[in-house]
N, C-alpha and C positions, 0 to 999 in steps of 0.2 A: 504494500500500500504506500504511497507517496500522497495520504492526507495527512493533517496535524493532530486528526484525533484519535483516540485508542483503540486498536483493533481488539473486537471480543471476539469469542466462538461460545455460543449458546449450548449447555449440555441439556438443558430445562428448566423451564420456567413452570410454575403449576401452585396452585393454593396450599399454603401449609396443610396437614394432616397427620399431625402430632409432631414427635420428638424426631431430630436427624440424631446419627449416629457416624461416627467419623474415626479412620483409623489414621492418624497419623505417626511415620517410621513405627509404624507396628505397637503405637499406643492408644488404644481404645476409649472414648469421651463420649459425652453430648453438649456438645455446645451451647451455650449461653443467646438467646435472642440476641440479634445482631449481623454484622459484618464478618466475616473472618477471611482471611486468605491465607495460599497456604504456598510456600516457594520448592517445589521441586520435593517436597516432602508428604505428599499425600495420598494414602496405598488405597480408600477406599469412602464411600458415601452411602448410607441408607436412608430411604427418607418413603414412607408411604409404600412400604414392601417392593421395593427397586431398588437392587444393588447396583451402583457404579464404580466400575475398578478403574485407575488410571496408569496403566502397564511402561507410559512414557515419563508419566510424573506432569509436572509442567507447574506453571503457575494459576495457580487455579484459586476461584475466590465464590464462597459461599454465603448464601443472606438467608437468613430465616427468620424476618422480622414483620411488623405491619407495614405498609405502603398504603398511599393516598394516592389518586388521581379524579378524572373523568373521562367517561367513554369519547366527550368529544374534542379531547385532546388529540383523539388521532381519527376520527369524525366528526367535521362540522357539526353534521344532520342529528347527531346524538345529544342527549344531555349532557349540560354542564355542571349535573349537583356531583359534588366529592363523595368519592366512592373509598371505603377505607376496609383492607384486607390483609391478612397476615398471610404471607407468599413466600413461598421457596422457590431460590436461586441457584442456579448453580454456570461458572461458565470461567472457560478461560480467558486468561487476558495476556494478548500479545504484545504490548506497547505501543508506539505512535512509529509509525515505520517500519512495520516488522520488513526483513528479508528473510527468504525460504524460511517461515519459521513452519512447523507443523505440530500437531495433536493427536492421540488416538484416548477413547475409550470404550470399555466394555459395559455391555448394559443385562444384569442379570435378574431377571423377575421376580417376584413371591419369595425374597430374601428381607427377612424381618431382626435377623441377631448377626453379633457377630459373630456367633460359631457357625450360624449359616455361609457366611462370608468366607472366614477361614476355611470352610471344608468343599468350598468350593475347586472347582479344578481348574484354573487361568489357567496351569501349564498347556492345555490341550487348544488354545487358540495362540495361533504367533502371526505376527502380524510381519507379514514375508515383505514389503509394500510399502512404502507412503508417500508417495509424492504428487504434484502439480499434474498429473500425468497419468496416474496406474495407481490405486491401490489392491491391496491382495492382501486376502488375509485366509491362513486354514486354521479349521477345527479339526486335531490329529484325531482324536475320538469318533469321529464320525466322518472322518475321510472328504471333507467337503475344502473347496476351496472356492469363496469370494472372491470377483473381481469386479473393478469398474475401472475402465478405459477411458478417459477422457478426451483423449484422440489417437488415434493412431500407434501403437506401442505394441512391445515385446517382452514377454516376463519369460526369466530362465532361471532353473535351478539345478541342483545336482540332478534331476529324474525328470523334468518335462519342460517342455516350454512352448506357450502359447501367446500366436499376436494376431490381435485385431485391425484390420485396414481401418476403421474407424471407430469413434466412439461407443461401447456398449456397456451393459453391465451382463457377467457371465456369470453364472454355479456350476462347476463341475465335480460330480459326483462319482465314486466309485475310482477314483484314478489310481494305474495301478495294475487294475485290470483288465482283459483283454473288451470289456463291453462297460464304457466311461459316459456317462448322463451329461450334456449341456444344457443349461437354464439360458436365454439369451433375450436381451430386451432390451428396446430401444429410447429409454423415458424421451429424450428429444424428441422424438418423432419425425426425425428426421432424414431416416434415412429406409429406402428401397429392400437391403441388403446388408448383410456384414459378413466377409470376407475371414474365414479363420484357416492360421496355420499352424498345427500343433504337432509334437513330438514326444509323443506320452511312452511310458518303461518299459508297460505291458504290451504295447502294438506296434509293431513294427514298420519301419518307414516315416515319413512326415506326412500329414495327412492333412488335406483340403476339403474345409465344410462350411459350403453357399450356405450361409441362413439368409431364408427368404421371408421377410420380415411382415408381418399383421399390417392390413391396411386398415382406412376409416370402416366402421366406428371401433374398430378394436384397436389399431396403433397404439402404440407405447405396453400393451400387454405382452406377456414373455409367453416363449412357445418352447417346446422341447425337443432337442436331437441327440442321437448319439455317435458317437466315433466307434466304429472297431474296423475290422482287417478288411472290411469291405466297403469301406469310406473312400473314394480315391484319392490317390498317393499324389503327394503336390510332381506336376511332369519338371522333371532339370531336363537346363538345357545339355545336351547330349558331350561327352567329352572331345573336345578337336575345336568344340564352336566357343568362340568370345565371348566371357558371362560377366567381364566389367569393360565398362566404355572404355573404350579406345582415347577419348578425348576428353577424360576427367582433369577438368581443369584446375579443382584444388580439392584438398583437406584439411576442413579447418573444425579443431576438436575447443571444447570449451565446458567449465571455467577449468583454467592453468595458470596454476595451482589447483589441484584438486584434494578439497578434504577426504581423510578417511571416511568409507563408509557412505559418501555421495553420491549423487545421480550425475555422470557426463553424456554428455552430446557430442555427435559429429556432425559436421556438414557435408555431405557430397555431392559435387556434381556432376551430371550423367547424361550423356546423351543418348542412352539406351536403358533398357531394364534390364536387369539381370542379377544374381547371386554372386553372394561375396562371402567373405567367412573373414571376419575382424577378430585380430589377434592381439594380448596385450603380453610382453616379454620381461622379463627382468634381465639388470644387465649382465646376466649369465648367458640370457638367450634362452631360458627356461618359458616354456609357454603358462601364465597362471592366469588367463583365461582367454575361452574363444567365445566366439557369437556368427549364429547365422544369421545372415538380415538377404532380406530383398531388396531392390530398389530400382527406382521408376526414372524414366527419363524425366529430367531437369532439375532443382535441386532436392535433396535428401536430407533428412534430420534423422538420424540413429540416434536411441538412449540403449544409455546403458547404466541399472539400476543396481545400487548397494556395491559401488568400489571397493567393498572391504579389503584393502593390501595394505602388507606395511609399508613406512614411509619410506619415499627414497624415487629414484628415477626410473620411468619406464619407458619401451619403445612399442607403440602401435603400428601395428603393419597390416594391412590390406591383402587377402590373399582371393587367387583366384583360381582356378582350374588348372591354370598353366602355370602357377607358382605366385613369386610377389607380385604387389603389381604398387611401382614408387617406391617411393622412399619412406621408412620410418619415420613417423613422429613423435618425438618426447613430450612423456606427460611426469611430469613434478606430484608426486603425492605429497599430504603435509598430514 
């Protein structure tokens, strides 16, 4: 944000209904009517049989007090008599300008104590994901993996990896196995189709699935598909023929310096489509990681999500069918 005033993220807003209960670094309270906030130190929230766990921490600030307004504070056409309510609060607060800041929490239901809290299982959701871009998150317990793509993106991990030509939100279920559940919806509503290419542990090949998307009156509702051995296999282009332009004219990777554990970008430009496989090296020449990516004639943005290396220097390099293709680029970890 580049305004002067304070960015928040709302976890809920809603009518008191009795006592909150609050674990801070693992010390159990009820807080006092009022204000509280809490820095990087806050493991969990109950309030009206809704547990909220905060698995990133953050700065987070709680109100459990009376409020005053009126309806036509944010309505002309409404009354103007003071309207006066005891309300719970709950939300982050990112300061005046945040850059890439982010937040996650979890929201667990019919949690009243906090032995309910405690015996809960957070370890079975990890949150794989969190950016401007993708997030992802799985529930080990139930084999399910959330995603929502917010344009165009590629999530990889040790066992699969799946990208969307455009914006969607996915569930895929059962992965793993040789017969894997997609969930797929469009909330924008705006698109025909979403384009998916996946690389699941259980099925072999990489595999291409048109979802052909709900039109009016049903648009933005999800529909269901599945992947297995009889999905067809995304077609490569055959070995002897040219799968990066000929006439790419730069690469330009960014930001450099890159923090640990960050999200980078490249740029490419292309005068043709085709398959690439981005390598990053250490300076042994040791490969510690690759990426397949597609890309389209004229320019190109590749992400490439959770940097985790140690600090020090590295070289990307561009490969093709027929070997390198350029020169190395050094990327600076910090």
């Amino acid at each position: 944000s580049t305004g002067t005033y304070s960015i928040n993220t709302t976890v809920n807003q809603s009518l008191l209904n009795g006592s909150v209960t609050v674990s801070k670094n693992g010390s159990v309270s009820t807080p006092a009517s009022g204000t509280h906030t809490y820095d990087n130190n806050l493991d969990w929230v109950i309030h009206n049989g809704v547990g909220y766990f905060f698995p990133s921490e953050g700065k987070i600030t709680l109100s459990n007090q009376g409020q005053s307004g009126s309806w036509a504070s944010i309505n002309t056409s409404l009354s103007s008599a003071a309207v006066s309510k005891n309300v719970f609060k709950l939300w982050f607060s990112h300061g005046v300008k945040p850059v890439a800041d982010s937040y996650a929490y979890i929201i667990a239901p019919e949690k009243y104590t906090d032995a309910e809290m405690a015996a809960y299982p957070i370890d079975d959701i990890k949150i794989l994901a969190n950016t401007d871009t993708l997030q992802v998150v799985y529930h080990k317990r139930l084999n399910i993996f959330g995603m929502v793509f917010y344009a165009k993106a590629i999530f990889a991990n040790d066992t699969m990896s799946v990208c969307a030509d455009a914006g969607c939100v996915l569930m895929l279920k059962n992965v793993g196995t040789p017969e894997v559940t997609v969930h797929i919806a469009d909330p924008m509503q705006s698109r025909a189709e979403v384009r998916l290419i996946t690389s699941l542990s259980a099925i072999d090949g990489k595999k291409e699935l048109v979802c052909t998307l709900p039109v009016a009156p049903y648009n933005g509702s999800s529909l269901s598909y599945t992947i297995n051995k009889n999905t067809p296999d995304v077609v490569d282009i055959p070995t002897g023929v040219e799968t990066t332009p000929a006439n790419m004219q730069s690469i330009a990777l960014y930001p450099n310096p890159l923090q640990r554990g960050g999200t980078l970008h490249l740029d490419i430009y292309s005068d043709r489509s085709g398959s690439i496989s981005v390598k990053i090296m250490d300076m042994t020449s040791r490969t510690v990681l690759t990426s397949i990516q597609n890309i389209e004639l004229g320019k190109n943005t590749l992400t490439l999500y959770g940097i985790d290396l140690t600090p020090g220097i590295y070289l990307i390099s561009i490969f093709t069918q027929q070997g390198i293709y350029g020169k190395a680029v050094k990327l600076l970890v910090q």
